[in-house]
Each structure stands twice: as structure tokens, then as C-alpha cells.
N, C-alpha and C positions, 0 to 999 in steps of 0.2 A: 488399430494401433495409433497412438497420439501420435504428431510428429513434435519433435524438437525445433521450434523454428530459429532462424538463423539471419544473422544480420541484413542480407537483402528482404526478409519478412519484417525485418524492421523500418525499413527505408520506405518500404513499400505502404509500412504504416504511417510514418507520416506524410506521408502523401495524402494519406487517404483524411487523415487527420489535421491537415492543415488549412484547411477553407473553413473547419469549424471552430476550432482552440486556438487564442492566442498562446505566443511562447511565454513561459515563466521568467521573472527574473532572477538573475544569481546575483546574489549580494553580499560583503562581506561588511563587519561591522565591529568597531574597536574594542568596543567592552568585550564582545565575544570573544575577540583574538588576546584581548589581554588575559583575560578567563583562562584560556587555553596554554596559551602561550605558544601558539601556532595562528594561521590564518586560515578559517572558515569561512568557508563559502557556503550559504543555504538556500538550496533551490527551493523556490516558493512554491511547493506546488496547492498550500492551503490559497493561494488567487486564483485558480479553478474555479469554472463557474458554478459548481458540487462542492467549492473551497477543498478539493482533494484530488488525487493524482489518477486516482483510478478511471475518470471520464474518459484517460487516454485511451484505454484498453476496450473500454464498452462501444466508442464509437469504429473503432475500429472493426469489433466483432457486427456488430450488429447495423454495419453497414455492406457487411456482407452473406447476409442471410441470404436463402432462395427463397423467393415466393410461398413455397409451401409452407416452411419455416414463420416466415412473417406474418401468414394467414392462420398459422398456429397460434400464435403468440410467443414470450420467453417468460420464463421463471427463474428464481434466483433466491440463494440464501445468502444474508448477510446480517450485520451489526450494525447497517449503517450506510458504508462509504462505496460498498461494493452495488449495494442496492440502487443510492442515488445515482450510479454511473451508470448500470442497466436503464434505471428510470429516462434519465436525460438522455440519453442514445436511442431510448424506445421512442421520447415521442420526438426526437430529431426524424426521426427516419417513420414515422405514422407504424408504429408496433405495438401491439397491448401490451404491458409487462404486469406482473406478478410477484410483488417482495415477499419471502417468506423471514419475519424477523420473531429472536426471542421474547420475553414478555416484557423484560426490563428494557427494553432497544434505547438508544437515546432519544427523546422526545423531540430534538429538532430535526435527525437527520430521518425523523418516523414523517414527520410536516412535508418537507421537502422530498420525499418519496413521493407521498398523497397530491402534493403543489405539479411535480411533473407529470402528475393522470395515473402512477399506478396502482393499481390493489395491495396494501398491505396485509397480508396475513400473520396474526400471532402467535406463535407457537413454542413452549419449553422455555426452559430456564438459562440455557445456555446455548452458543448459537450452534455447536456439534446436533442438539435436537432440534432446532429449526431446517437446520440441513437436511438432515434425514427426513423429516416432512418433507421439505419441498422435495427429494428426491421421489417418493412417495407420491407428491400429485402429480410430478412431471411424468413419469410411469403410470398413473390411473387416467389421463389427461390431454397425455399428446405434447402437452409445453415443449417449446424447446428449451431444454435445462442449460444457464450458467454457470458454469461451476465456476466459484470464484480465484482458483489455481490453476485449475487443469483443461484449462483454453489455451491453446497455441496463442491465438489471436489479441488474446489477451494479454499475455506478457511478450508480444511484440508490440501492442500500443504503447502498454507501460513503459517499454525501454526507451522510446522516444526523450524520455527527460534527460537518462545519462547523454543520450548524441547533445541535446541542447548545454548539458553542463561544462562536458568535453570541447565543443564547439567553442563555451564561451569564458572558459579557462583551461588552456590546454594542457597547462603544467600541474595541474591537479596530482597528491602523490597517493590518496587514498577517495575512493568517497565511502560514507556509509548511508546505509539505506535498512527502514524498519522492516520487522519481519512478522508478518501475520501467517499466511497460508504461502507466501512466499513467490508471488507473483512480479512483484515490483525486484525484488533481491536478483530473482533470477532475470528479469529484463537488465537490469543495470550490468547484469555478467557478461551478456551477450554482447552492449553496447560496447562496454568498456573492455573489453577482449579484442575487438575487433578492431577498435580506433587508437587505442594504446593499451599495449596487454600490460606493461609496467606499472600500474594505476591497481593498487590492494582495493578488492570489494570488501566491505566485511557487514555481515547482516548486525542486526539489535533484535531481540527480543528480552520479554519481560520475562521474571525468573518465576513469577505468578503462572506463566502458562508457557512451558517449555520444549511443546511439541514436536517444534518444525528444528529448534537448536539440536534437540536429543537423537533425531530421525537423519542431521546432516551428520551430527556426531561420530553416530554409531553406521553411519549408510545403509540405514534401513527404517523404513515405516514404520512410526513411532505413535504410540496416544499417550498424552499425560495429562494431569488435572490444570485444568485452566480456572482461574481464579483472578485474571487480572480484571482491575479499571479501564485498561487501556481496550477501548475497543476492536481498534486495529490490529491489535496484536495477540486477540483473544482466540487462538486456537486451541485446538485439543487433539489437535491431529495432524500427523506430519500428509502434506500434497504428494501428490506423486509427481506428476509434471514440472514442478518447480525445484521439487528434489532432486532429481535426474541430473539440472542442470546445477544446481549449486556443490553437489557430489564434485563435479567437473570444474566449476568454475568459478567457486565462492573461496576467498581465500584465508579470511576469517569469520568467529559470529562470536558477539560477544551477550552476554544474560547483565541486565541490569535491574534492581528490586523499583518495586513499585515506589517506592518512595524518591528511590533517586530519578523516577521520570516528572513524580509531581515538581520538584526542584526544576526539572531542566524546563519544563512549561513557564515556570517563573521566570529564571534565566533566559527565556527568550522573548518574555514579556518586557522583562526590565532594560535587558542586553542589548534586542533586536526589535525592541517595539513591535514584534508580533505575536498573534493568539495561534497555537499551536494544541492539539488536541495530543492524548497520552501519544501514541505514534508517533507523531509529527516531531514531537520532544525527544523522543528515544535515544537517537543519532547522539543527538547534541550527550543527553546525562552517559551515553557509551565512550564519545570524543574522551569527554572530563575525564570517565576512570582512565581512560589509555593517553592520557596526556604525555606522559613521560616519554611512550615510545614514539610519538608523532612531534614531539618539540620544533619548534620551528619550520614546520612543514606543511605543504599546502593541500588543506582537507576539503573534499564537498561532503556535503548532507543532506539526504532530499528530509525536505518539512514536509509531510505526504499529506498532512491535512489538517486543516483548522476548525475542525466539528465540534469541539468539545462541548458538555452540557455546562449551565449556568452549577450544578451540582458538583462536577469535576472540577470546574476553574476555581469555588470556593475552597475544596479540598485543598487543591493547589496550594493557595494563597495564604491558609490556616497552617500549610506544614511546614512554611520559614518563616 
């Protein structure tokens, strides 16, 4: 049985987490808040050195392997973001790792898999069939399999960002955070419960692939057609670990169309002078539609990563 971890497994993460990552900055910025008509705060986590949030989670897991474990190796299925933080955790701590990504994957975060020493392997069209393969070799294989949700250890690393956000605005009255498979959402529940429970979590996902929204929806394990650009947020299948906790502890989710996240990339290009990948934007094109009920009010948002392809940015930029 999984465990649900809990705020001293968070604490305990960044400990373990803090000789290797520097901290993020939270920064707020005028055009944004005039945009809004609220003050945002956006945790940087696209200045990772993966430029994405998820390295918190990976070094944290895979700094605590056993021996036989690490002599194994690990495997992993992603899109991308989940993969590079496996990768860069592996070879921090001398691990062989194993990407299993779709065929389309994005071509930069496929480089910088290969650049931190791991095997990428290709498989299917979507990353629900990449998954299933890499579940497949880690079963024929021995791998010790990542599962990009349903790691304890994993969304106690990731929650590290909310302690940081909380830490360094404490009057925060909402944050939002993207929802792929729902690791990061549910670290943020845990953070932001236990340092100030008055503080609304409320996830994003794209309305392209509505998996993990539909599965907290209805509180129960959900598949739907995934179809989005957004890579981060490309599931197909509601997590079970990170459901559990959002069931519990997530206070809203709101579904935003593909279009309104190529906008908000813009918008935080032109706003915040920063490159944000479909994910990373989410937050922000989620804030704008719920503008009305957050007026004047002080929001975070994690920017989970700034991977986007040269492909996506041009989209972006062609659809305002």
C-alpha cells in the first residue's frame, strides 16, 4: 500500500533537497497584476536547472534508493519534464536511468535527457502508450520503475515550492498550480494545508485532456482523450496517489482550452519577460478566466516549466 506522505516528508525533502537546488524566485510584476487586476506572484520554477519543477521530486526520490535499487537502475515514462528530473537525479547520484518517451516527445527535452547520460527509448503516439511500455520493460527487466504520480517521494519533493512560496509571501489568498498526472497539485495541498490551510489550491488543466480534472470531479479513476499541446498537462488518465490527496485537499480545478493557454505563454512573455512552456502558462490563462472572483487579491502560481519547443512558441505567437 502507497503511503500518503505528510508534511514532515516534506520538510524532510528539502533537506535532502537543499545542498543540490537553489531556491526559486517569486516575483510579481505590473502588467500582470494590471492584467488581472489582482497581484501575482509567479514561482519561477522554469529556472531549474531541467528549467522545470519536477527535479525537486526526482532528487529527492532517487536520493534515496537502496543499493540494489541503484544497481538496478530506474525507468520512467514521460513527455519530457518528468523524464529530465529522473535523468538529472540519476546521474547526481551515479544511476543508470531509462526514458521511455512518445514518438512526437519534444525534441529539446529528448537532447537534454540524452545530455544527462540517459537512454531514451521511443514508444507510441501518446504518452498513456509510452507508459504502458515502460511499465512492460520495468516488469521484463528489473528497472526500478518511476511512476510519474504515484511516488510518495515524489510529491513530497515537489511540494518544497509551495513551503518556498508560503515562506516568501505569506499572505498569499490562493495559489494555482498545473495539473498533468497531478503530483505537483497535490504537493502544493499538503504544503499549503499545513502552513496556512486558509490559502484556495486550485489545479489547471487543459480541456484537450481532462483526465486527472474528471477523476477529482467525479472521485474516481477516470481515462479520457488527451489531445492537448501542452505537454505537462498531457494525461489520459486520472493518478491514483495524487487523487487521493486532491479528493482531500484540492479546493478548486479549473479546465482552460488550448488556445487560452497559447495566450497566456504570450502574456507571460510580453507581461513577465518570461518563456513558459503550455503548463507553465496554465495558472496564469486559469487566474484571467477567474479574474472576477480573485479581484484584488493576492494569488501565487507555480510556472512549472519553461521547455517549450521552437514549434509551440511559434504557435503561441501566430495566435494573438
Amino acid at each position: 500500500m502507497v503511503t500518503i506522505p505528510d508534511f514532515q516528508d516534506v520538510l524532510a525533502a528539502r533537506r535532502r533537497i537543499r545542498p543540490h537546488l537553489l531556491r526559486t524566485p517569486l516575483h510579481t510584476y505590473p502588467a500582470i497584476n494590471d492584467l488581472i487586476g489582482a497581484q501575482v506572484f509567479i514561482k519561477h520554477e522554469n529556472h531549474q536547472p531541467i528549467c522545470a519543477f519536477k527535479v525537486r521530486g526526482g532528487i529527492n526520490l532517487i536520493s534515496q534508493l537502496t543499493d540494489e535499487e541503484r544497481e538496478r537502475g530506474v525507468i520512467a515514462a514521460s513527455t519530457g519534464n518528468h523524464g529530465q528530473s529522473v535523468a538529472y537525479a540519476a546521474r547526481l547520484f551515479d544511476v543508470r536511468a531509462r526514458i521511455v518517451v512518445p514518438l512526437g516527445a519534444n525534441p529539446g527535452k529528448v537532447a537534454s535527457m540524452r545530455g544527462m547520460g540517459a537512454e531514451v527509448i521511443f514508444h507510441g503516439e501518446r504518452f498513456d502508450d509510452a507508459r504502458l511500455h515502460c511499465e512492460a520493460l520495468a516488469r521484463e527487466r528489473g528497472y526500478r520503475y518511476v511512476h510519474s504520480g504515484d511516488e510518495p517521494m515524489l510529491i513530497a519533493g515537489v511540494a518544497t515550492e509551495a513551503v518556498e512560496m508560503i515562506e516568501d509571501e505569506p499572505e498569499l489568498d490562493a495559489i494555482f498550480v498545473p495539473v498533468g498526472g497531478g503530483s505537483g497539485a497535490a504537493g502544493v495541498c499538503i504544503a499549503a494545508r499545513a502552513m496556512k490551510p486558509a490559502i484556495q489550491v486550485i489545479g489547471v488543466q487543459s480541456d484537450s485532456a481532462p483526465a486527472a480534472y474528471e477523476s477529482w470531479k467525479q472521485r474516481r479513476l477516470l481515462e479520457f482523450p488527451n489531445h492537448t499541446f501542452a505537454e505537462g498537462l498531457a494525461t489520459g488518465t486520472g493518478f491514483s496517489l495524487p487523487q487521493k490527496i486532491l479528493w482531500e485537499k484540492l479546493d478548486d480545478f479549473a479546465l482552460v482550452s488550448d488556445e487560452e493557454i497559447r495566450r497566456a505563454m504570450v502574456w507571460m512573455i510580453e507581461c513577465a519577460h518570461t518563456l513558459a512552456e503550455g503548463a507553465g502558462a496554465s495558472p496564469l490563462a486559469a487566474i484571467y478566466k477567474m479574474r472576477d472572483r480573485f479581484a484584488g487579491k493576492k494569488i501565487g502560481m507555480v510556472c512549472s516549466g519553461g521547455n517549450t519547443s521552437l514549434e509551440h512558441l511559434k504557435e503561441a505567437l501566430a495566435s494573438v
